[in-house]
N, C-alpha and C positions, 0 to 999 in steps of 0.2 A: 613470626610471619610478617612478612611486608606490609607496609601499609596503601592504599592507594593516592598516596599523596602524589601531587604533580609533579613531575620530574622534569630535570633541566632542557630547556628546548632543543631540540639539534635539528639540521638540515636532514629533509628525508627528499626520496625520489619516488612520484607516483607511482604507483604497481600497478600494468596491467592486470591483473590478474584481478585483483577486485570490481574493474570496468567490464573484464568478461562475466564475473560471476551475475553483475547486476545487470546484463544484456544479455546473458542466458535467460534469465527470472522472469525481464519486462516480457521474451518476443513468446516464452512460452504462456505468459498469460495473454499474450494477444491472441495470439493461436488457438490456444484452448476458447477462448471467447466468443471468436470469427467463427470458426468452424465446430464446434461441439455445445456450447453455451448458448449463442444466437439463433442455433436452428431448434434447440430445445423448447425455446420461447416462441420461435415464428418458423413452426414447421414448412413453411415452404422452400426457406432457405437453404435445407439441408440437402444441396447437391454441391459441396464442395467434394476437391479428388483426396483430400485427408480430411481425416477429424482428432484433434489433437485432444483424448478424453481426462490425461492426468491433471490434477491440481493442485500444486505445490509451488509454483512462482513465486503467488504474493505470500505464503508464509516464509520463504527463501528470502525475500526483500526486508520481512520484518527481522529475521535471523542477523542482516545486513545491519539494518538499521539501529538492533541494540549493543551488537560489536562497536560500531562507532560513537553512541552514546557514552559507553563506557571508556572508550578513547577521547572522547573529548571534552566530555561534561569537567574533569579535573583541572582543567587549565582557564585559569582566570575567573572572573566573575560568574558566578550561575545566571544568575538574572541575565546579563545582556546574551548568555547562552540560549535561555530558554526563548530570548526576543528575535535572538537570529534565526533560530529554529520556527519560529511563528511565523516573523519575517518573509520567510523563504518558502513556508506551505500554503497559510490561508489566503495569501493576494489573485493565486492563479488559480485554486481552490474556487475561491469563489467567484469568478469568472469562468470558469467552468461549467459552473452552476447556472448561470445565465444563460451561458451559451447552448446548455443543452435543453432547460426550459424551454426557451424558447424555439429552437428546431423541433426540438421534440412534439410541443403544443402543435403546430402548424401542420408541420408532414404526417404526424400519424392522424390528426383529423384528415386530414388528406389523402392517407390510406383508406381512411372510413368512410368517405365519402358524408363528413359531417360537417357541418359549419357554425360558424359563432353568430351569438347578437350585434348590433350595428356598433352598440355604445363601445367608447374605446375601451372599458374596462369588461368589458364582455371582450371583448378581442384579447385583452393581453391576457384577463386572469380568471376569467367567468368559464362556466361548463359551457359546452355546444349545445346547441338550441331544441338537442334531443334527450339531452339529460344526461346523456351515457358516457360517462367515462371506458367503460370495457366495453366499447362494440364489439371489439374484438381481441385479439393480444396485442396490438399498439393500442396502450395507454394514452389518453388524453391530459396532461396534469392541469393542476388549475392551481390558483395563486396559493393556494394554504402549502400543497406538496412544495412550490418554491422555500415557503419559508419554513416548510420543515428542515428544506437541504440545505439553504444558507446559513441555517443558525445549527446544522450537525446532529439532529434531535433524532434519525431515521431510525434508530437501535432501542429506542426509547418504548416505544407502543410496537403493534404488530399492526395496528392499521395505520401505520405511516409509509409512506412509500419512497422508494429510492430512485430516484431521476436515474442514478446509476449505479448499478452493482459495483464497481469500484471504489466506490465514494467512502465506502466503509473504514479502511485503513488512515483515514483522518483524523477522527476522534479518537480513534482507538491510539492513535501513535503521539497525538496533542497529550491524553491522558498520562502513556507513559512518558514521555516527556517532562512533563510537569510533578510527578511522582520520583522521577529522578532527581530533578532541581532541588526536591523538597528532600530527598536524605541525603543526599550530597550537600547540602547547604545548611539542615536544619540538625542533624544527627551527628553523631561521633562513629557512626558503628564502620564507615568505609574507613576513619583517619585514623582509628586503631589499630596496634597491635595483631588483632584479629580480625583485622578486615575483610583477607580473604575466606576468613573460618564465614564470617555475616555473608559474605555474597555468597557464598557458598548455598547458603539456608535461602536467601533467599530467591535462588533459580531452582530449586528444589520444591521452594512454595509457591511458587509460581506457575509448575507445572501440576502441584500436588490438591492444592487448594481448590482453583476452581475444577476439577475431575469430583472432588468432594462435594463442593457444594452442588453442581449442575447434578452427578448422578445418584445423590443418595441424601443431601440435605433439602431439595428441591423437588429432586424426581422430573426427569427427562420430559416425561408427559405431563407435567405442571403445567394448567392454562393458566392459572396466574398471570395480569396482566404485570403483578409487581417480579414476578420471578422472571420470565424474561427477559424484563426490564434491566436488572440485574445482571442477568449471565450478558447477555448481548448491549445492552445500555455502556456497560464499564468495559464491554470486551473482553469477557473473561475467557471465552472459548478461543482466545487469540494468547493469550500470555504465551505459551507455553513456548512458541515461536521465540517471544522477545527473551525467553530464560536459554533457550538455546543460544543465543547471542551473545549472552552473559558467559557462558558456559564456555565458548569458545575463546571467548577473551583472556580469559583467564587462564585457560590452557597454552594459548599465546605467549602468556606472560608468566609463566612455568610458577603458575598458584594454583593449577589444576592436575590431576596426573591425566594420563591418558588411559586407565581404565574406568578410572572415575566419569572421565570427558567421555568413553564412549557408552558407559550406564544414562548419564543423564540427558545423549542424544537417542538413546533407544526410548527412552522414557518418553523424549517429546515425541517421536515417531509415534509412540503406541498412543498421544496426548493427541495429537493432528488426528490421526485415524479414528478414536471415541469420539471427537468434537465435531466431526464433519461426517461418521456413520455412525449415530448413536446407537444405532437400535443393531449393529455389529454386522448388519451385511450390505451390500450394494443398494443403495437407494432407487427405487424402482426410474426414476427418471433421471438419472445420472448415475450406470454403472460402469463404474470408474475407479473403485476402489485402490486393486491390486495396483494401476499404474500411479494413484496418487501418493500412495505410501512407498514404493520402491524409488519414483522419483524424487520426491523429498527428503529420502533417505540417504540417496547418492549424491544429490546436490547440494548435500549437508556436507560429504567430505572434499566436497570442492571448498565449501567455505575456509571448511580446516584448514586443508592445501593452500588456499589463499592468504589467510592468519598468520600463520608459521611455515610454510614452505617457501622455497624461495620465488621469486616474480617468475611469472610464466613468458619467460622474455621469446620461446617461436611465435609468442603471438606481436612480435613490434611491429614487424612489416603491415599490419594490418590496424596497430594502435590508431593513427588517424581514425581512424570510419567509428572505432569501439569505444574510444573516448568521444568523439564529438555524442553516438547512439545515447552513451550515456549520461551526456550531459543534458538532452532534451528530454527522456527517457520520462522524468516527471509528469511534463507536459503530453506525452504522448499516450501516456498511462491516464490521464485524466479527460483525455477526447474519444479514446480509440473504441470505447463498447457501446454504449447506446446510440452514439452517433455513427459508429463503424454499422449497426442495424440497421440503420436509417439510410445509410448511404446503399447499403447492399440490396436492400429490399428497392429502392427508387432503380439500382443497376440492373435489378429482377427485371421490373416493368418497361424498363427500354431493354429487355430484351436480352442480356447479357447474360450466360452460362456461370455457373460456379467458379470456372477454373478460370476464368476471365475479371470474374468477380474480386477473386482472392487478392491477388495481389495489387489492384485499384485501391480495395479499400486498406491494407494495410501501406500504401504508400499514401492512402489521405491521412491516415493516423499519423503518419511519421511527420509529414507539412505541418499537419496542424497542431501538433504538439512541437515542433520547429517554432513556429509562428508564437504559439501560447510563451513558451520559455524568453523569445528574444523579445516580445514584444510589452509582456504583463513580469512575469519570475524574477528576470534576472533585474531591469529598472525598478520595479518595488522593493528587493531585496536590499538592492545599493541604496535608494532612496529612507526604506524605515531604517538601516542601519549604519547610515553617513553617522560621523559625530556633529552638534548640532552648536554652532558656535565657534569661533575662531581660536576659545582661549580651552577648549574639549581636551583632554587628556588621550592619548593614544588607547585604541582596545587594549587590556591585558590579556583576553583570548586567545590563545593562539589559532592559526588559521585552522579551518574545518578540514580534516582530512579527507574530505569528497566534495568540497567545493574550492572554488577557484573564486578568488575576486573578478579577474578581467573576463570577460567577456569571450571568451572561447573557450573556458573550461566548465568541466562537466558537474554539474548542481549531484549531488548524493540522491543517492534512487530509495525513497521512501515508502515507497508504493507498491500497491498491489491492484488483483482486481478482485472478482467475488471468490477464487479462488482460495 
């Protein structure tokens, strides 16, 4: 068997076909958000003219994200790999984080008709002078919720709370990240002989593992604050996604067969469906089952198709708009849900219908995630990863197969939302 040792560099040409896959991903998580997730939480909202109920985007983006891992973590140094990859998430990450605190603190007391103390730490981080975090369904946060989400702890306890249901795929994706660094760098099991036989096992335990410990080492209905902590802390209820990745790559790179590839993407299918309807049927407030498992099951053989098939070149004429989508796409992912609530509900009260609604606020997600990428993403990204000294040695990295150095090409879509 092959090993996966790094192979000679050659000149390649972007594929559309991976920019549609990751702009298929981000608008159906928007969509699903806007219109089916946000009126879930603030039932008033819910007069839009669709409601997009499947949820499969942000496991489609993690599917994304460990294909490329395994495309690039081989070339060059691990370390300055894992810095590029940190590089490039936690700067706008956590600007993100601020930005929404802070909206969010303001306009839903605002909703609630609450107010702060005078002192200025009573204004930026103190509770409203009524005590009440939940007047209502917009959440009030106060300074401890910021520093739960700056410092990525939200999976950690069950009373931590999430400024944003998106926020999730951070940790989860830093974790696997950094887990990769570490066998790729620290092991022999990818440089041997049997490497593919080891990767093999290990998209297999990925999918196998935590299904074991959550439904029968644990037990589903475990309040255990440390069993939680565990399944969703580490992201366990997410591997199976990142093993699909894995699994396609490989297939790619003809170390998988294609019955094999399509057992172990049945497997995450049925992996996605236990981990998101434990208890095996529609969750009474998001019945949504059938279309999240058929659509993540379809949008799985686009990835294939994307992998190994050849570039989806009817789509050039339109490459401009799908490449730039997905170049901001990060940034857009990271503003568009609890600020897209906030915006939608303020559109509520001046008066503005659903269908008026809709496309407002996903054209302020698109600006503002425009803005987050050109203004925080891409200057942090250049700036932690210039070489630092005039006598610096060139990266041996080769370039990221979804980012682009200069400044008009599209950053790799790593994201998800609570989907």
């Amino acid at each position: 068997m092959p090993s996966f040792l790094p192979e000679n560099p050659r000149t390649s040409t972007r594929r559309i076909s991976w920019d549609a896959v990751r702009v298929l991903a981000v608008l159906s998580v928007m969509l699903g958000h806007i219109t089916h997730q946000g009126p879930l939480a603030h039932t008033e909202l819910d007069d839009y003219p669709v409601k997009i109920t499947a949820q499969f985007g942000a496991a489609i983006l993690m599917v994304v994200s460990a294909f490329f891992v395994c495309q690039t973590i081989r070339r060059g140094d691990t370390r300055r790999w894992m810095w590029k990859k940190a590089a490039r998430l936690v700067p706008p990450y956590l600007v993100a984080v601020l930005l929404t605190y802070f909206v969010m603190r303001w306009a839903d007391a605002s909703f609630n008709g609450q107010e702060f103390g005078s002192h200025w730490w009573d204004k930026l981080f103190g509770p409203t002078t009524d005590g009440l975090a939940w007047a209502s369904s917009w959440y009030v946060p106060v300074g401890w919720d910021l520093l739960v989400n700056l410092t990525m702890i939200q999976g950690w306890h069950q009373g931590f709370i999430w400024l944003d249901g998106s926020y999730w795929t951070l940790p989860v994706q830093l974790m696997v990240f950094a887990g990769a660094a570490l066998l790729w760098s620290r092991t022999r099991w990818f440089r041997s002989p049997h490497a593919a036989r080891h990767a093999k096992l290990l998209a297999w335990a990925m999918i196998v593992v935590p299904l074991v410990l959550r439904f029968w080492v644990f037990g589903v209905t475990n309040p255990s604050p440390w069993a939680f902590a565990v399944v969703f802390g580490f992201g366990l209820h997410r591997l199976h996604a990142f093993a699909a990745g894995v699994a396609v790559w490989l297939w790619s790179r003809n170390r998988l067969s294609t019955p094999h590839l399509a057992l172990l993407l049945a497997a995450a299918v049925a992996a996605q469906d236990l981990h998101l309807y434990p208890f095996h049927v529609a969750l009474p407030t998001d019945p949504a089952r059938l279309p999240s498992d058929i659509g993540f099951a379809l949008v799985l053989l686009l990835v294939c198709a994307a992998a190994k098939g050849p570039d989806w070149t009817f789509l050039r004429p339109l490459a401009p708009v799908i490449t730039w989508f997905a170049g901001i796409s990060y940034g857009v992912y990271l503003l568009h849900q609890e600020l897209g609530y906030i915006l939608a509900k303020a559109l509520q009260l001046a008066g503005l219908p659903g269908w008026a609604r809709l496309p407002l606020v996903l054209g302020a997600a698109i600006g503002a995630g425009w803005l987050l990428t050109k203004l925080v993403e891409r200057p942090a990204h250049r700036w932690l990863t210039a070489p630092r000294g005039a006598t610096a040695p060139p990266p041996r990295t080769a370039p990221d197969d979804l980012v682009r150095e200069g400044p008009t090409g599209p950053a790799p879509v790593s994201v998800g939302g609570s989907s």
